[in-house]
C-alpha positions in Angstrom: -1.0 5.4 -24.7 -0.5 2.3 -23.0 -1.9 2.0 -19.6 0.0 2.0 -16.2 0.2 -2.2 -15.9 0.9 -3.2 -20.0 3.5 0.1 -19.7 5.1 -1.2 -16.4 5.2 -5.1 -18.0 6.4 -3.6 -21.2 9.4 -2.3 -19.0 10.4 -5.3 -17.2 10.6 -7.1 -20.3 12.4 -4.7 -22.1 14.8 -4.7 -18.6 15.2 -8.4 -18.8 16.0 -8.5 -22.5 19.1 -5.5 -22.2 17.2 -2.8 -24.4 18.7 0.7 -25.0 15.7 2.5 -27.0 12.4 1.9 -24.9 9.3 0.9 -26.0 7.8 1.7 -22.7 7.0 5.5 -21.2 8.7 6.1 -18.3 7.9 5.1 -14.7 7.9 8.3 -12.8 7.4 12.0 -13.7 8.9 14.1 -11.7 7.5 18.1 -12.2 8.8 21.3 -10.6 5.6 23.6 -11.0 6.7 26.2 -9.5 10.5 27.2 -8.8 9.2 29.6 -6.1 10.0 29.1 -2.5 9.3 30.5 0.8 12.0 29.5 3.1 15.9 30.4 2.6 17.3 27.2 3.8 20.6 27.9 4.5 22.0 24.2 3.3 19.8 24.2 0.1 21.2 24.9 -3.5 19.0 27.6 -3.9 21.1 30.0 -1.7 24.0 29.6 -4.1 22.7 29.1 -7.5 23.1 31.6 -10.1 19.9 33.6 -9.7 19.8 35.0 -13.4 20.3 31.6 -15.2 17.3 30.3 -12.6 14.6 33.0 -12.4 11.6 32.0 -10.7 8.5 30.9 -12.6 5.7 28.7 -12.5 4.6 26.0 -14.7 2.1 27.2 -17.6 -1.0 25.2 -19.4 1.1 24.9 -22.3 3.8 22.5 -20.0 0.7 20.6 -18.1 -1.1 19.8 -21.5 2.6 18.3 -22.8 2.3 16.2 -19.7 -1.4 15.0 -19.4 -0.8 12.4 -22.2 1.4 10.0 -20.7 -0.1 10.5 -17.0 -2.3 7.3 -17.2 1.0 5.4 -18.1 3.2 6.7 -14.9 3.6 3.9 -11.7 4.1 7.4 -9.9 3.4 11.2 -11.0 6.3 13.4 -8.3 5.3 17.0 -7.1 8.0 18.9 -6.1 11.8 19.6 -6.5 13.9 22.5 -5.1 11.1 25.4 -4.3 7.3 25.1 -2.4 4.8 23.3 -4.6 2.0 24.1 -2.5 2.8 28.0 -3.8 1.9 26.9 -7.3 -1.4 28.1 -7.8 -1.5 25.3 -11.0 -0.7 22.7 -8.3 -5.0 22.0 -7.8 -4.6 21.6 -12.2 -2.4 18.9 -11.9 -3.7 16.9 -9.2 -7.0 16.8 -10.7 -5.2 15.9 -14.1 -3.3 12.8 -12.5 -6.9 11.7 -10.7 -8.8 12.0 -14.0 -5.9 9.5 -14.7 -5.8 7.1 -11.9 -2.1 7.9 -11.6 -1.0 8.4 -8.4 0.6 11.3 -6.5 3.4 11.8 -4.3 3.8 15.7 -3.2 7.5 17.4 -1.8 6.9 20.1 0.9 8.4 21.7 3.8 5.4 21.4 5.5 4.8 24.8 6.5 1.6 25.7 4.7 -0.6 22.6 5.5 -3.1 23.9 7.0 -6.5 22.4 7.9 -7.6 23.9 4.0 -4.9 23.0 2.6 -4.7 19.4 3.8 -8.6 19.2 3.1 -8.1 20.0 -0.2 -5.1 17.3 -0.7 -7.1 14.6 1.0 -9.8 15.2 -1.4 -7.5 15.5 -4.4 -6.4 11.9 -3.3 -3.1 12.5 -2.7 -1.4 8.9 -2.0 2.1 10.6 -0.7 3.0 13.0 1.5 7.0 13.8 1.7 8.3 16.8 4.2 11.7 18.0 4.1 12.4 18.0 8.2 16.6 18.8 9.1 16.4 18.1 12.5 14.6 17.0 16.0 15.1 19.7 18.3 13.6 23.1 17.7 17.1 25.3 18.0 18.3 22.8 14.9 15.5 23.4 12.7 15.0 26.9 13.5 18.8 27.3 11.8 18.2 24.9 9.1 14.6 26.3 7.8 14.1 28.8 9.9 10.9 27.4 11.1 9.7 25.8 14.4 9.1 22.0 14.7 5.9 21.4 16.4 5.0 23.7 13.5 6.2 21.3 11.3 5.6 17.9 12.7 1.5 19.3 12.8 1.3 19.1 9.5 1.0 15.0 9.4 -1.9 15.7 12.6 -4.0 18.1 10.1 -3.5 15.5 7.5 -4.9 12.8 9.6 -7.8 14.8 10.7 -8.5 15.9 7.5 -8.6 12.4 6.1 -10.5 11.0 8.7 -13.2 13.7 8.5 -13.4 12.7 4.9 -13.8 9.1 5.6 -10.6 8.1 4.0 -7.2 7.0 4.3 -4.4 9.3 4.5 -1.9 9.6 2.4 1.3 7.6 3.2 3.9 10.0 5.2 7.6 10.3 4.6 10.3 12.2 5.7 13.3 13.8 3.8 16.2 14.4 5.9 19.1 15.8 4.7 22.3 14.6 7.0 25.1 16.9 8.6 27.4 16.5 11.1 25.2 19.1 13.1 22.2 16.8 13.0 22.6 13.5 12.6 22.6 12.1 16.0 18.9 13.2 15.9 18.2 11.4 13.5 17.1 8.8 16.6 15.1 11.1 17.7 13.0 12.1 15.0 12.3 8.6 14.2 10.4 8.4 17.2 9.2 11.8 16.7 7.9 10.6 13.5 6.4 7.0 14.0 4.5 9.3 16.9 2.9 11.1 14.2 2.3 7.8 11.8 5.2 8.5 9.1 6.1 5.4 7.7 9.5 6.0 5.7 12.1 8.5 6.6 15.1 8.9 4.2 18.2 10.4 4.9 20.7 11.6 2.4 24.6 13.1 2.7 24.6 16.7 2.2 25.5 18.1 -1.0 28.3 20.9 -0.5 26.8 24.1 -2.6 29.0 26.0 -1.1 32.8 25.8 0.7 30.6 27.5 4.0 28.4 23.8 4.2 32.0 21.5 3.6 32.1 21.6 7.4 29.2 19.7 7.6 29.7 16.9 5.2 29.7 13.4 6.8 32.5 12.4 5.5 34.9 14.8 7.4 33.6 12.2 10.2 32.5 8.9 8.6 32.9 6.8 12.0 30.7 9.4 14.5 28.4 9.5 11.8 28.0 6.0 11.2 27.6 5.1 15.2 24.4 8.0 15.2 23.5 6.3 11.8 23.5 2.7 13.4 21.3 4.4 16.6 18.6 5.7 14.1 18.6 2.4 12.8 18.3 0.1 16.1 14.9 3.1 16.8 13.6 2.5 13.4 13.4 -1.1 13.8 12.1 -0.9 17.2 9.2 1.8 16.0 8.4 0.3 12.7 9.6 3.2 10.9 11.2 2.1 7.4 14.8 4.2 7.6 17.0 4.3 4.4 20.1 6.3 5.2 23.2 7.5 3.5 26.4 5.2 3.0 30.1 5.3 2.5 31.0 2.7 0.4 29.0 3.1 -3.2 31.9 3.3 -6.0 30.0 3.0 -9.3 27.1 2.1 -8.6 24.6 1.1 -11.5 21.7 4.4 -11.1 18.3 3.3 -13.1 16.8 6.9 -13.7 17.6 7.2 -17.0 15.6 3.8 -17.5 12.9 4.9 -15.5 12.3 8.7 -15.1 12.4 12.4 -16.5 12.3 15.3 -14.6 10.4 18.4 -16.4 10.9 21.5 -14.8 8.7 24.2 -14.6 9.9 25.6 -18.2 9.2 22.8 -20.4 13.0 21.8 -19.7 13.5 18.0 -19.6 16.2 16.8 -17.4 17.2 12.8 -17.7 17.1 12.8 -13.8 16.4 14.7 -10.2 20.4 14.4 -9.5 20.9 18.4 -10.3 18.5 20.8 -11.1 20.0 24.1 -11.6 20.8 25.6 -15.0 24.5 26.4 -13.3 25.3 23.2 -12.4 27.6 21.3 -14.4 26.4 17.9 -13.3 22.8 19.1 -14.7 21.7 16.2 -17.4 19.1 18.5 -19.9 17.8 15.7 -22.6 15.3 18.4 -24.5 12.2 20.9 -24.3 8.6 20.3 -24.7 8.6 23.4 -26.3 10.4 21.3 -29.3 9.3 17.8 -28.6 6.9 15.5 -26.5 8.1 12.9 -24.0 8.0 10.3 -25.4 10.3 11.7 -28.0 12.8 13.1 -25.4 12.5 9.6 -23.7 14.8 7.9 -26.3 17.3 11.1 -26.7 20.5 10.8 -27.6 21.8 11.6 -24.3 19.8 9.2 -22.2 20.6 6.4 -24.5 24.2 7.2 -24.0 23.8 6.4 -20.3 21.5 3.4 -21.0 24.0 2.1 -23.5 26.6 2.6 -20.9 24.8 0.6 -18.0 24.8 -2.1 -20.6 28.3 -2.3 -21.1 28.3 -1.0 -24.7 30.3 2.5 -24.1 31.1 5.6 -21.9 29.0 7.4 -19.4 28.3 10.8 -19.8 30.7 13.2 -18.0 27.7 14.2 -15.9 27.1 10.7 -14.6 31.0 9.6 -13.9 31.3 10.9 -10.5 27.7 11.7 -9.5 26.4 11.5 -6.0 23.4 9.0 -7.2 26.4 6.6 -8.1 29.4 7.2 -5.9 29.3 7.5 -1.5 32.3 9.8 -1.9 32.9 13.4 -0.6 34.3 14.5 -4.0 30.4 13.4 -5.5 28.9 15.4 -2.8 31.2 18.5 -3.9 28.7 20.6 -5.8 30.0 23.8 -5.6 27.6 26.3 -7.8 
């Protein structure tokens, strides 16, 4: 295996010179390893996604050991999808794989169990990313979003501070996911300056994806112009705090998505998707490209399926039906209608 800089030059050269089949191993992992979660988030896909066809599970030794191999290769090695990673009890495994590697590790949480252990443990598993899924500034918001309080939230970054500092280190670099309704986006101001309080450096905001007809309501796109003025605020306080704000758009109609040049997502079944767009067994816009169970990554890297959309990006055919109206590609409310 190549390592992480002659992989990522191997890459751009093969970028520059229009390649379909890749030499190079991809850029990013991103693992579920566990599909367990302990919050009912009433705006998540999980509420509405056919529970049979996506039982809960977590990640075995067989899945890790398929992974291990092209860890020293990866710019970025991604912990976390739709479900608590912190609840995997592999999660300590695969940290301490990726640092045997030197490949560094960006973790998804909602924050509620970093405690002063479990931050300890983190720090000293040399976590370089910290991303926590926060729907809201005011506690009455995120209390009906998660169900959980927000100072108990927002401590999480303080515990991850102290426990870095007591361990002589830097912390890891903090980001915030938000996910953008018409309930609360105009706090999206105010948790910017909640958050450059607390030293998060990068918050980004996304549309909402309509699971369900119950969430359409909420879509910003049933109000593109109130949502774009409390957009525009969150922006003026991001520059003003140093915060680095990406938020959602309107205007996206095609646009070229890299993933499938860059990225696989393995979920906790040895499952290979071609990217982090949709998840769920039941979803149509789901884009499976093989199983470790019958191949390694590197040989589900070039599969048929992933060239397709390569070979697409490059002028040379059709995208795949899950890729012609996806909400990576398009800022439309039909991309955002996900109904499960």
């Amino acid at each position: 295996m190549t390592d992480r800089r002659a992989n990522l030059e191997l890459h751009e050269r093969e970028m520059a010179g229009g390649a379909v089949r890749l030499a190079s191993a991809p850029l990013t992992l991103q693992i579920e390893p566990t599909s367990v979660c302990n919050l009912e988030c009433g705006i998540c896909g999980r509420q509405y996604w056919d529970s049979l066809r996506n039982p809960p599970g977590e990640m075995p030794a067989w899945v890790l050991a398929r992974i291990e191999p092209v860890l020293p290769s990866l710019v970025e090695l991604v912990i976390g999808g739709y479900a608590e990673a912190t609840l995997a009890r592999n999660l300590w495994t695969v940290l301490e794989a990726a640092r045997r590697s030197d490949c560094p590790t960006r973790l998804i949480t909602n924050g509620t169990r970093l405690d002063e252990r479990m931050c300890a443990r983190l720090v000293e598993a040399g976590l370089a990313h910290l991303v926590v899924s926060i729907d809201g500034a005011r506690e009455p918001t995120l209390r009906k979003n998660r169900g959980i309080g927000l100072e108990e939230t927002l401590s999480g970054f303080d515990r991850m501070s102290a426990a870095a500092k007591a361990a002589g280190v830097a912390p890891p670099r903090f980001h915030i996911s938000f996910t953008a309704t018409r309930s609360n986006v105009g706090e999206l101001a105010e948790l910017v300056d909640l958050a450059a309080d607390r030293g998060v450096a990068e918050i980004r905001a996304g549309h909402l994806k309509i699971y369900a007809r119950e969430l359409d309501s909420e879509s910003l796109f049933h109000d593109v112009d109130a949502a774009r003025a409390a957009l525009g605020r969150a922006r003026e306080r991001s520059e003003a705090r140093g915060v680095t704000l990406g938020l959602p758009g309107f205007e996206r109609r095609g646009a070229d998505c890299l993933m499938p040049f860059q990225m696989l997502f393995v979920k906790w079944n040895g499952k290979v998707l071609g990217c982090c767009s949709a998840v769920f067994e039941n979803d149509k816009y789901s884009f499976p490209v093989g199983d470790l169970a019958d191949r390694s990554l590197l040989e589900i890297w070039n599969d048929a399926k992933i060239l397709s959309y390569r070979q697409a990006l490059r002028g040379q055919g059709a995208y795949p039906e899950q890729c012609t109206n996806c909400a990576f590609r398009f800022d439309t409310y039909d991309a955002h209608l996900r109904l499960l």
